[in-house]
N, C-alpha and C positions, 0 to 999 in steps of 0.2 A: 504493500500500500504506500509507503513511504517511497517507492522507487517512481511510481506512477506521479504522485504528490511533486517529487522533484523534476518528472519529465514535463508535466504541467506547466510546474513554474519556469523553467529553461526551454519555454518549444520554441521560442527562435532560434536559439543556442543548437538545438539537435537538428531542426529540419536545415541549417544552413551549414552544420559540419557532415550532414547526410549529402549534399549539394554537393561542396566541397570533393569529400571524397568520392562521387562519382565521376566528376569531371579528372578526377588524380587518376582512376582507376579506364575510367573508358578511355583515355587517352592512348595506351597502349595496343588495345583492340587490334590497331588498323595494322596490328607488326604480328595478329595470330596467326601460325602457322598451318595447315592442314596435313594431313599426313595417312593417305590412304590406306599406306602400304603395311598391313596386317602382320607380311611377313619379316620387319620391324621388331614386332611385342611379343614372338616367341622368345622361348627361355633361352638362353645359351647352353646350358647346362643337359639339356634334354641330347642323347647322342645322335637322332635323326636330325636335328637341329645343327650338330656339331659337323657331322657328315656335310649336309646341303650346303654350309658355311665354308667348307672346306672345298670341296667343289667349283661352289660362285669363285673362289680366290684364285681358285691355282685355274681353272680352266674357262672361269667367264662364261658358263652355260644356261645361270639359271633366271635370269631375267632376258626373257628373250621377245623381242617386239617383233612380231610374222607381221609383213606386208604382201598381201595376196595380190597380185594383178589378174584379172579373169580379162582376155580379148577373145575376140575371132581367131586369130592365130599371134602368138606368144614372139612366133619367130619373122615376123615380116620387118624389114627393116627400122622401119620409124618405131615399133614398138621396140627394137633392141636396144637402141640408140636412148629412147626413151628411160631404161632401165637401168644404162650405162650412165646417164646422167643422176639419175635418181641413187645411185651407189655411193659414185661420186659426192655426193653432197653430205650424205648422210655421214660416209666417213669423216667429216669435217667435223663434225658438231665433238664438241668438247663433251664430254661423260659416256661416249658410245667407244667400246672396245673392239668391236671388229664387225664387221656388215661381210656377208655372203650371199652372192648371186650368179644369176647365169653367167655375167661378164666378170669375174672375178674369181670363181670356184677353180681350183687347184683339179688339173687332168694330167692322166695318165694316156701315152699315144705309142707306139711301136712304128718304127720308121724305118728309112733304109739304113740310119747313120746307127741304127738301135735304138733305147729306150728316151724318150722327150720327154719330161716335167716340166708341168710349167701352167698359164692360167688354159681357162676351157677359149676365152676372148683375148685377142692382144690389144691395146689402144690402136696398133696401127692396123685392124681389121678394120678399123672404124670410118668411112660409113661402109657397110652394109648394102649389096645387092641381092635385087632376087635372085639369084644364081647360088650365091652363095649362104644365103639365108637357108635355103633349102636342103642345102648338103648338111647345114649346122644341124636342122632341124632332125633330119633322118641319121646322122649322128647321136642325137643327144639321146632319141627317142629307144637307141638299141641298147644305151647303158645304162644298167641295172642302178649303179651309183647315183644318178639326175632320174633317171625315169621312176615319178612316183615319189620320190624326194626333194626333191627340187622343180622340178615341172610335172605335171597332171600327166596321166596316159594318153589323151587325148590332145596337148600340146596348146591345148588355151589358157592354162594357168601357170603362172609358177610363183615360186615365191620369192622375198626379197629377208631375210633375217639379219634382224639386227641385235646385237647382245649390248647390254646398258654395262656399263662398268661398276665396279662394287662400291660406292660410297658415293657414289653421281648422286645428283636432285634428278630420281628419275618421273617428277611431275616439271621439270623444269627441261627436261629432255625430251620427253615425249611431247611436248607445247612446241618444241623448234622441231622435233620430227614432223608435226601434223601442220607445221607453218610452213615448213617446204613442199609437203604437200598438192596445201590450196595455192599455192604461190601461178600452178600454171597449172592446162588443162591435160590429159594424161591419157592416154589411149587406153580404152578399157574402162573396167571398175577396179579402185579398190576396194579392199578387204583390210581391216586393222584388227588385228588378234593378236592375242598374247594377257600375259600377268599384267605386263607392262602400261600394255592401253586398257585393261580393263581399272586397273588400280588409277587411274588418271583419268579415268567418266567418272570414278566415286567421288574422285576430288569434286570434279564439276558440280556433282550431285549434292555434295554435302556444301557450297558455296550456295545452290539453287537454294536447297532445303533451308538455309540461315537467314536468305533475302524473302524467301514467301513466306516458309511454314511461321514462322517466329511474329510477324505480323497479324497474318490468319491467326493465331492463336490469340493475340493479344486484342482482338477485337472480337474473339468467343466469347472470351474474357467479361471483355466490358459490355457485351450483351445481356449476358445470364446477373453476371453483378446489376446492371440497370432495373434489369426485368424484377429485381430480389429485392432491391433496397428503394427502388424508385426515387434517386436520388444521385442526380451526378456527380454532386460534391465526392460523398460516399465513393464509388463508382471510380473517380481517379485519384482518389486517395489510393484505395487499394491495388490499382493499376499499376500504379508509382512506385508504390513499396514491393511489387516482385519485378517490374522492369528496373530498380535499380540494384537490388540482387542479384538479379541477371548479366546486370551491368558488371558488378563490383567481381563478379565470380569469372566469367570471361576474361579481364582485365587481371585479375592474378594469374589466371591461365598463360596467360602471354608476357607476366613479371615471370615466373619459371620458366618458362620457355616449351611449357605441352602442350603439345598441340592438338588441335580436333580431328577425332578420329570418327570411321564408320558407328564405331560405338556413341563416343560419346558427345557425338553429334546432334545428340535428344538433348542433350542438358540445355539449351535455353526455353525450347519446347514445356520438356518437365518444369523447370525451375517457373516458370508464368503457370505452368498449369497449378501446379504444387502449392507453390507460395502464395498464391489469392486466399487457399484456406485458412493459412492464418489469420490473415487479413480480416475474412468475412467473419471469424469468430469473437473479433477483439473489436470490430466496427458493431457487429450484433447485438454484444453483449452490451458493447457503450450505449446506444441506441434504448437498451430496455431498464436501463437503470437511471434512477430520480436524479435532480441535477447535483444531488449534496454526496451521492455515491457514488459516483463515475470513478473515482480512487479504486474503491473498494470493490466494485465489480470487476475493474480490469485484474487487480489484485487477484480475485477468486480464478477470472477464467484461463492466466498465463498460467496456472498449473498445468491445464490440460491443452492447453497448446505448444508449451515446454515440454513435453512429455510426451504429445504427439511428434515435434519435430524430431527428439530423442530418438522415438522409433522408425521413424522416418529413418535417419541418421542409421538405425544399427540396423536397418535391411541394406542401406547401399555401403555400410562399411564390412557386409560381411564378403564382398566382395574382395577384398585385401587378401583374403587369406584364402588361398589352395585356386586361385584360378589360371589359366592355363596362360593368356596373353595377360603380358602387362597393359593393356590399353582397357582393359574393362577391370584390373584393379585401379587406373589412374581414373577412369569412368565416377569408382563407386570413392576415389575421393573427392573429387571434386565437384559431386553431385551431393554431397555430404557438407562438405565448404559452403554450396550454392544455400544448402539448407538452413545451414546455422543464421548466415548472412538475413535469408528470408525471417527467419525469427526472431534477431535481432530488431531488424527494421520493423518485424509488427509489434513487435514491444518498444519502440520509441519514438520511430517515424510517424506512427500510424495514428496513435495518441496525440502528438505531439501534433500532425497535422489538424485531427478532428480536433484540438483544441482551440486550433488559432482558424480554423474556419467554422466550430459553430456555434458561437458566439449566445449562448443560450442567457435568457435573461432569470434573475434569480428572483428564486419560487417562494413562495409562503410557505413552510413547514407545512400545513395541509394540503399543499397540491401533490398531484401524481404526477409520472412521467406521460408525457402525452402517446394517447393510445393509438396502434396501425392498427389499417386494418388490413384484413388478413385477403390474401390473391385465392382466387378460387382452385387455382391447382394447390396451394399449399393446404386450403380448407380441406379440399379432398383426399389427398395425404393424410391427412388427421385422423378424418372420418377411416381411411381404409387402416391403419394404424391402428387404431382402437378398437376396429374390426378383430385384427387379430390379437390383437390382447386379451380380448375378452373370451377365444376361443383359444387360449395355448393348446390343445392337445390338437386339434386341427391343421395349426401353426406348425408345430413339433413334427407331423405326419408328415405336410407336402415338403419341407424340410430334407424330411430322412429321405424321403421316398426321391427327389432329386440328388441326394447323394449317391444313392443308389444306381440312379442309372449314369451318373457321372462318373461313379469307381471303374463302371462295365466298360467305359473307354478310355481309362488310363492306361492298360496293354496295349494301345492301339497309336498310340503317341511313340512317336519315330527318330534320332537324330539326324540331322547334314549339316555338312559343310563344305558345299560345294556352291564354291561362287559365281559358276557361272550363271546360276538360280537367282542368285542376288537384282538378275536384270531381269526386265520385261521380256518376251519373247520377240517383240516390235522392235526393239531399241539394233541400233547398230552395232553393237559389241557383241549382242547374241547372237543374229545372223552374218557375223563373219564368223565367229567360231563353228558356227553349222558349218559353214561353209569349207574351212580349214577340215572338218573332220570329216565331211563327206569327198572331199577332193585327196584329202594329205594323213588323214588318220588322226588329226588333232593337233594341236598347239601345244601341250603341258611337256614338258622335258620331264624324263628319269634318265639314272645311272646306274649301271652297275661301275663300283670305283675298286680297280685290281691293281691292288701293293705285292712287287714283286719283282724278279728279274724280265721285264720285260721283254730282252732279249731272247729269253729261253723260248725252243721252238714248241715246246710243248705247253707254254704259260698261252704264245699265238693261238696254236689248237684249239685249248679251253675259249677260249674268247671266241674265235669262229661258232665254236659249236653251243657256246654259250646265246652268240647271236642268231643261228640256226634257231633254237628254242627260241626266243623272242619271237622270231618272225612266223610263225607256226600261233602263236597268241594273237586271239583277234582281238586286246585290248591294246597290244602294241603295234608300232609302226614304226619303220625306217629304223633300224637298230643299223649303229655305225660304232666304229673304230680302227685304231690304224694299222688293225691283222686285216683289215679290209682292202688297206692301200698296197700293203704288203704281198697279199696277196692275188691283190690284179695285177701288179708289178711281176712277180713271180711267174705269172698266167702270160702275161706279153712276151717273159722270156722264155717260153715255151716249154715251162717247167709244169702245169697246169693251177687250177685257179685254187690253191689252198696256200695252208703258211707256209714260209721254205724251211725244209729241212735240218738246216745245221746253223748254229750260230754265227758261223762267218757266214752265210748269205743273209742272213737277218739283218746284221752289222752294215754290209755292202748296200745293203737298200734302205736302211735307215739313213748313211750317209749321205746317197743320193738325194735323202727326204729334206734335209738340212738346210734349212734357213726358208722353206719354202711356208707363204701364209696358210694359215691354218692348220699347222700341223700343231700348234700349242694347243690346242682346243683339244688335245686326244692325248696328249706326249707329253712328259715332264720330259726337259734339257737330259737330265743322267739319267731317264729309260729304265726308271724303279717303280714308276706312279702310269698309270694310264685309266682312260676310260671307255667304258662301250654306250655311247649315247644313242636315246631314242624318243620316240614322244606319243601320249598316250591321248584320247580325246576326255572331255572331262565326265568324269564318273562322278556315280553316288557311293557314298561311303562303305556300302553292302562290295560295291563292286571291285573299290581298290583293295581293302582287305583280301578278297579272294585273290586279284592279279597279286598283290605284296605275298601271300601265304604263297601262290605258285612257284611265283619268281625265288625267295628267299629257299622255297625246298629245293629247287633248280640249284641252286648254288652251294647251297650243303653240300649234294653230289657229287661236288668238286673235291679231290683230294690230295693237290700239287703242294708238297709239302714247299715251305717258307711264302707259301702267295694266300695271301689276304683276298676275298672278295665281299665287297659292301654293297647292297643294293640303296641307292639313296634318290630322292624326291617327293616332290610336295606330297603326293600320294601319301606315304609313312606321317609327316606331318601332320597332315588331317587327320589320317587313323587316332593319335595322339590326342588332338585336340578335339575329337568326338569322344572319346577315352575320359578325357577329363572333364568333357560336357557333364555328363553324367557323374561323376565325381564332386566336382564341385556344383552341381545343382542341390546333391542331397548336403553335402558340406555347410551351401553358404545356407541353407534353409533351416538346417538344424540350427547354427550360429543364432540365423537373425531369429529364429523363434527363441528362445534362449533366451537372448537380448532384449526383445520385445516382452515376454513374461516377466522379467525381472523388472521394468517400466512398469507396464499394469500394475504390479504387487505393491510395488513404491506408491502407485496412487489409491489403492483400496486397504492394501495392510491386512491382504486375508490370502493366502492359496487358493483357494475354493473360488472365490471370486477372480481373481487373475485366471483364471482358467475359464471362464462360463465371458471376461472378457475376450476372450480368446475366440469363442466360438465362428464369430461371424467371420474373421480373414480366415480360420481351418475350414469350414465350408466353403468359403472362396476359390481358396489353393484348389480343391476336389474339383470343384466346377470349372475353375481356367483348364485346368490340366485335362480334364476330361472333354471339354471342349475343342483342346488342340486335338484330343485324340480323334473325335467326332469330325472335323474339320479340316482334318489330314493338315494340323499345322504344324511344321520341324522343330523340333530341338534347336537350334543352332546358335550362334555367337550374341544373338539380339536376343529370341523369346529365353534364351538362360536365365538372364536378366527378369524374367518376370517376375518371375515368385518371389525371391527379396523385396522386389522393389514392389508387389501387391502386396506382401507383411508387412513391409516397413510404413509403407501410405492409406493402407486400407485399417489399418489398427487404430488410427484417429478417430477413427467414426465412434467405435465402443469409447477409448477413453473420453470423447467428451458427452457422451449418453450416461459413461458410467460417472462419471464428474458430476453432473448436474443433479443426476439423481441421487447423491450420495448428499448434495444440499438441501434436495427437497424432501428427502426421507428423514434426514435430520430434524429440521424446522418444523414440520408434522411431527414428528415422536416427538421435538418438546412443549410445541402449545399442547398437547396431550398430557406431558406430564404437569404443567401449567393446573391445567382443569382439576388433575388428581391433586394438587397441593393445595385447590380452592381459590383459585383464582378467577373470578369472573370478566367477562367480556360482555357486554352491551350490547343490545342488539342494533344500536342507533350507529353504532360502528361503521355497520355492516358487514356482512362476507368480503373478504379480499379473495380475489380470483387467483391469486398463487398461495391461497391460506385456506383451504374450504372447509376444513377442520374448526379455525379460528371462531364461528359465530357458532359451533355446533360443541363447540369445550367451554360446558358450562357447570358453576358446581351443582356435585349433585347428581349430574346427568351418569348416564354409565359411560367406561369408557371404551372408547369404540376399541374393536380386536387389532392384535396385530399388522392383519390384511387390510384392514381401512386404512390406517396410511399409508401403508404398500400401495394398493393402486392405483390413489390419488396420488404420489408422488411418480408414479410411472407413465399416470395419464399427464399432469404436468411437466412432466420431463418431455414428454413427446411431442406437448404444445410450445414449449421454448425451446429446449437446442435441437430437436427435432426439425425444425424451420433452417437453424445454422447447418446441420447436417445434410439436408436435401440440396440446399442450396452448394454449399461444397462439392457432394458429390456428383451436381449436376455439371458443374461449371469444370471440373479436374478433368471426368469423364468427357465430355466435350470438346476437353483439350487437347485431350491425348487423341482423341477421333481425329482431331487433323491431321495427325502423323497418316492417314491413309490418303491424303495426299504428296505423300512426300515418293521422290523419286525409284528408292531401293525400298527392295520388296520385305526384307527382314525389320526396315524399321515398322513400314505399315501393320507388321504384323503383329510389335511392340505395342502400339498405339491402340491396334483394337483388344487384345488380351489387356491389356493395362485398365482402359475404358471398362472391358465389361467389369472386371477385378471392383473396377469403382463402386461399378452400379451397383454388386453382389455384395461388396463389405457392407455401404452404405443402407441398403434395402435390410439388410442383415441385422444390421446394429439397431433400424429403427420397426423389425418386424422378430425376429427370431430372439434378440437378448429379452426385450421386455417379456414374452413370452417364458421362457425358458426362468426367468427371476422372478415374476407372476408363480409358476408354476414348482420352483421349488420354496419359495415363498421366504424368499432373500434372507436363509436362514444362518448365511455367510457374515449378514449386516449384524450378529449378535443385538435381533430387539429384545431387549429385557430390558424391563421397567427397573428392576430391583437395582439393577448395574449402573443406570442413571439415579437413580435417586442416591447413590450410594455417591456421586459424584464423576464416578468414572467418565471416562470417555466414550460417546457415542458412536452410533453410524458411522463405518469407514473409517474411523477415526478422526474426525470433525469434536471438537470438542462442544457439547451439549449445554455444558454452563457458560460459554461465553452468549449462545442466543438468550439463554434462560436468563442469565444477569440483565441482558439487555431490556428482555420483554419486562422483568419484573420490576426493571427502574424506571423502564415506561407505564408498566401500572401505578406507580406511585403517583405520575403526574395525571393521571386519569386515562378515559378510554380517548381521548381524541390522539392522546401521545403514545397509546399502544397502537391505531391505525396509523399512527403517521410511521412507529418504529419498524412495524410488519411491514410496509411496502419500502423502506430501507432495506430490510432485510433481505427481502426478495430481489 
């Protein structure tokens, strides 16, 4: 009360150091970084991680940007030319490690002088007749090595691969790839696939997503607040206070230097959706209380708005602990930061603004707070609310009997993490990858990585026949390495087309190989290290599993003592982080339940009751989940995130049902004890509508049972925060519904699970708890008369003789000072 008291008297003071440090903190904004690239936030410590890392280093294979060109024919001059130029360029760009194409790819030729190395194109081929186009063409078309790898079988495609270098901006690479591009018109179509150009449309995505959705949200926002409070002042007060939260939290994001990722690319979304709650619970509460109580109401209602953002807080920090990429533990803190910030400002901002705009003139001790009236969707609310109170075992039934069929589709709920899902079917990144895997077999690179003498004739062997096996798998394509080059070389000197035989011809054509481009892509310098590269199209996670179990038993079979073989790529990765999906789902859910019980308990001070607050987000959980399963909607890096973040947000609803009512249940148990100690009330008083008790505790009278103020304090609870809680959960749910506007499909997906999460807590808290505490007949609240009159501490732990003191020093001054004290109280 004192903290509110001081916010009061210093509201210039806080709303212009609120001012202040927004303008300190948005300032930074315009330097936040974006950062698509997922494969970034894996662990290092994980060994498929350390492999793939190993790999990108020594041999530059695993960011690999395909430029498909589809013509009429591939090989007609102007299109050669055109190709030759497009190489050309690209090799310029500063963070691009090496480009391969028709006009540069390293061949193998048998002549009269003997063997020629050298490119498949020379510059001075250049230009290009049809004469000679044509010979290239029925050339290229008979070699196994380009036919099918490098051009289409049918000679209208081929492709242009460009490998990004390890530690490049490869969002800054791919913007001058796709700027050389548009630069001029291009015989044919392109085609852009790859990791590379896919992680670089998210960026765009998550830029699109920051300028619409974030707006849209902010003006759901200020609909639903309008529609609630009918009152614009209200309205951009609360506006204010989670856009400058939003602000203040962005704005450290970019003092540390983290950046916005596919994940945590929700955080301004959430943080406006989220953060109104407070808001409308500290404007509501100001709103119903007398003008000499506004201290002491805010005072009462920051408990449970402290307490909600607390579990708020412990659903998205259980994300910190056991999850797989560090970008959804940086998510779950600084959606947590965003939180605190949000509840700060409604505790100081918010007050401090409604002080200095509303200007209330000061009351006669007999007057009341002036009355709303009440919207006919909220009256109806009421009415259906009451409905089921009045029937808990009805309640209790459609309850269970929806859990019920919700449990029936939690086996039914699936993992992925397969991003090419992440796009629309329409969008251009998915139909080039179509494209790429019905023409080339796919864009994704794997390795088999073979440590060993790689001169040994018998290590070449294993690798042929290692790649033999690959190409026999229809999940692979184009498996290479350089017992391949070795072995057409061997094949031209009419030794036939396998590895050569003895160490010295191995030797003799590896020297040959020397210095020529792209042979590092296959070859460590001292011929210890090599790889057999291939590329796979993109699978669902059932399906890499099986290729990884194949491929890995394939390699066991191998038994060339001192040689090492590793199978490595994204594939094993994902296995991993679908591995840990599941892992850290039941992890952070256990946590944030945990966390959030321990909150509840602090606000009722009973087990029993922390548990029955509990109910409405554990039915929640059952219905999202069971719903994903119904709805065929994935597991994946986004929906993981639900469940925390439905516990953490959806738990407000009970704490402040169970707040209110633990006031109203108090305040009735003691005008009741009132009556038993002989204290009269006048009937010229009247009934006070949040006291019904009060004109009905008279001496004398019997006193009503336990259950009399149990249900008037549950029907009163449901006509006051019941109103703040609709409203919350109208306006959060609503918010989150934009996110199905947003461009990637995994957040959409975030947005609706999150929304219904809303509806389900909030409908929960104001239809199943009351019921459920009706029905066990709040035997948690220890009502005993004897325990009060003894002095003890009342309901929830509320202390009973502080109202009791009050009422009884307002019956000394008569009954006008006991109605005036009752609607203070209230």
């Amino acid at each position: 009360m004192k903290f509110f008291r001081l916010v009061f008297r210093w509201r210039w003071l806080v709303v212009v150091v609120c001012l202040v440090l927004t303008f300190l903190l948005g300032w930074p904004i315009q330097r936040l970084s974006i950062n698509a690239d997922l494969t970034s936030y894996l662990p290092r410590t994980d060994p498929a991680v350390e492999t793939l890392e190993h790999v990108a280093d020594t041999y530059g294979a695993n960011f690999l940007a395909v430029i498909a060109l589809e013509a009429e024919d591939i090989f007609s001059p102007p299109t050669l030319e055109s190709i030759h130029d497009l190489t050309v360029k690209l090799q310029m760009i500063d963070g691009v490690n090496y480009v391969t194409s028709l006009t540069n790819i390293l061949d193998l030729k048998k002549t009269e002088e003997g063997l020629e190395i050298g490119k498949l194109i020379n510059e001075e081929d250049f230009p290009f007749d049809g004469v000679r186009a044509k010979v290239l063409r029925d050339y290229v078309l008979t070699k196994k090595r380009f036919r099918g790898r490098l051009v289409s079988a049918d000679g209208r495609s081929t492709l242009i691969i460009v490998a990004l270098r390890k530690g490049a901006d490869k969002t800054k690479v791919i913007g001058q790839i796709e700027g050389i591009i548009h630069e001029r018109p291009w015989p044919g179509r392109l085609h852009l696939a790859g990791l590379p150009f896919q992680l670089h449309e998210i960026s765009q995505y998550i830029i699109k997503d920051l300028k619409v959705l974030s707006p849209v949200v902010a003006v759901v926002v200020l609909l639903c607040l309008y529609l609630s409070f009918r009152c614009w002042r209200r309205v951009l007060i609360s506006l204010a206070a989670v856009g400058l939260s939003t602000i203040w939290t962005l704005g450290i994001m970019s003092l540390v230097r983290v950046p916005l990722t596919i994940i945590s690319d929700a955080i301004p979304v959430l943080l406006l959706a989220i953060g109104s709650a407070y808001s409308i619970h500290v404007i509501s509460r100001f709103d119903e209380a007398p003008a000499g109580q506004k201290e002491r109401a805010l005072a009462h209602v920051s408990t449970s708005v402290l307490l909600a953002a607390l579990t708020t807080m412990a659903g998205f920090l259980s994300f910190v602990f056991g999850s797989y990429l560090s970008a959804i533990r940086e998510f779950g803190v600084f959606a947590a930061v965003g939180i605190i910030l949000a509840l700060v400002l409604s505790l100081t901002f918010v007050p401090a603004a409604l002080s200095l705009t509303n200007s209330w003139k000061p009351k006669r001790p007999g007057d009341s707070a002036p009355k709303k009236e009440i919207s006919p969707l909220l009256r109806r609310l009421e009415k259906w609310s009451l409905a089921f109170l009045r029937r808990p075992k009805l309640t209790l039934a459609v309850f269970s009997l929806v859990i019920v069929v919700a449990l029936l589709g939690l086996p039914q709920v699936k993992r992925h993490s397969k991003m090419l899902d992440y796009f629309e079917a329409s969008t251009t990144v998915r139909q080039s990858e179509d494209f790429l895997e019905k023409r080339f077999g796919g864009s994704i690179p794997v390795h088999i990585l073979i440590k060993g003498d790689i001169q040994n004739p018998a290590v070449l062997s294993e690798m042929k026949e290692l790649e033999a096996f690959l190409e026999k798998d229809p999940a692979v394509h184009n498996p290479m390495s350089i017992a391949d080059y070795l072995a057409e070389m061997n094949d031209l000197m009419g030794e036939g087309e396998r590895a050569p035989e003895t160490r010295e011809k191995v030797s003799n054509l590896l020297f040959l190989l020397e210095g020529q481009e792209g042979l590092d892509q296959l070859l460590v310098a001292d011929k210890t290290e090599a790889v057999i590269q291939a590329t796979i199209p993109s699978l669902d996670v059932g399906a890499m599993k099986e290729l990884v179990k194949r491929i890995e038993g394939r390699i066991k079979k191998s038994q060339l003592p001192g040689v090492k073989m590793t199978f490595s790529g994204s594939p094993l990765v994902y296995i991993h982080l679908d591995r840990n999906l599941i892992q850290s789902q039941f992890f952070s859910l256990a946590l944030a339940l945990g966390l959030i019980y321990i909150c509840v308990f602090f606000l009722v001070r009973s087990p029993t009751a922390a548990l029955l607050g509990m109910l409405p987000i554990s039915f929640t959980l059952i219905l999202v989940f069971g719903l994903m399963g119904y709805a065929a909607i994935p597991l994946d890096i986004a929906t993981v995130l639900v469940g925390s973040v439905s516990i953490g947000i959806g738990i407000d609803y009970a704490l402040h049902w169970l707040n209110r009512f633990r006031w109203e249940i108090a305040l009735l148990s003691s005008l009741e004890h009132l009556a038993d100690k002989g204290m009269e009330f006048s009937a010229a008083s009247g009934p006070s509508p949040s006291l019904p008790l009060a004109s009905a505790a008279k001496k004398g009278s019997p006193s009503p049972s336990a259950s009399s103020p149990l249900i008037a304090a549950v029907e009163k609870t449901l006509r006051s925060a019941g109103k703040a809680i609709f409203i919350n959960m109208v306006t959060v749910a609503l918010g989150f519904l934009v996110l199905l506007l947003g461009n990637l499909i995994p957040l959409r997906r975030f947005g609706l699970l999150v929304a219904v999460t809303m509806l389900s807590s909030g409908l929960g808290a104001l239809t199943l708890l009351p019921a459920v505490v009706v029905g066990t007949k709040a035997r948690w609240l220890n009502l005993n008369r004897e325990k009060r009159k003894q002095g003890g501490d009342g309901p929830g732990g509320i202390k009973d003789k502080n109202i009791l003191k009050a009422l009884e020093g307002a019956k000394a001054a008569g009954n006008r000072q006991v109605r005036r004290k009752e609607k203070e109280i209230f």
